[in-house]
N, C-alpha and C positions, 0 to 999 in steps of 0.2 A: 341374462341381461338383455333390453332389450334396446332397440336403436337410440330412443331417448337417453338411457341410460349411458351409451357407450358415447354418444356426443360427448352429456355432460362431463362425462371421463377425458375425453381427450378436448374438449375446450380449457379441464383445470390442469391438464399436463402442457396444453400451449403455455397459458399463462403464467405456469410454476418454470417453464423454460426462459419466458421472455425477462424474467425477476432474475435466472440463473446470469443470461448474459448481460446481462446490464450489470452485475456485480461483477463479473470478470470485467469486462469493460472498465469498469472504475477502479478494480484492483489495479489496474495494466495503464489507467491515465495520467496524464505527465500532472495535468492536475492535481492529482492528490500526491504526488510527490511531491512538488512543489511547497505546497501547504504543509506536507511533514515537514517539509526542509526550514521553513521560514517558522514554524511554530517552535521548531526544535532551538531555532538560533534564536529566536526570542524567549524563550524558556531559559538557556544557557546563559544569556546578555544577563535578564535577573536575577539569577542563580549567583552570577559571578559577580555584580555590583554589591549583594549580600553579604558575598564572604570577603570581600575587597582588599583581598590581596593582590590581586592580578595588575601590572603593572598595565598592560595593553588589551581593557577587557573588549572590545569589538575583535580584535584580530584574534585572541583566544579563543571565543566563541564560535569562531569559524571551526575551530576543531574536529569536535563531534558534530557538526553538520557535514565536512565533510567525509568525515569517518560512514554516516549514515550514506552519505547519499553515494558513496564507493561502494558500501553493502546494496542497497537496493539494487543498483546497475548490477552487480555482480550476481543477484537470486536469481535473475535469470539465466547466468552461466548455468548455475551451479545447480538450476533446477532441470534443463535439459541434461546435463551428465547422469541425474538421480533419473531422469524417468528413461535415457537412455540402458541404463545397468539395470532397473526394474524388471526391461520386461523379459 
């Protein structure tokens, strides 16, 4: 290989890193939790105006948003104990 070669190699491993952390990044931003959170309770709101039984569908609805967004907080616990006991 020679010097050209080995650039081009490590300019496409910069650029394959910089795509790496900008996906962590976005996995880890309050952002997209948010946006889960608020898609999920709008998802449920229609879900439950559909079946309309629910006597208090807004406050229902809050349910499984907060069910979700107790799990998210919590993958983080529960992923430092997994990578704790891993190694």
């Amino acid at each position: 290989m020679d010097n050209k070669e080995l650039e081009n190699e490590i300019a496409k491993i910069k650029d394959r890193n910089k795509k790496v952390e900008l996906d962590k990044a976005w996995e880890k931003s309050w952002t997209r939790r948010i946006c889960i959170c608020i898609l999920t309770y709008i998802v449920v709101v229609i879900y439950s105006n559909l079946i309309n039984k629910i006597t208090n569908v807004w406050l229902s609805s809050l349910v499984p948003v907060i069910g979700f967004t107790l799990s998210i907080i919590s993958l983080k616990l529960v992923r430092n104990v997994w990578e704790k006991n891993i190694k």
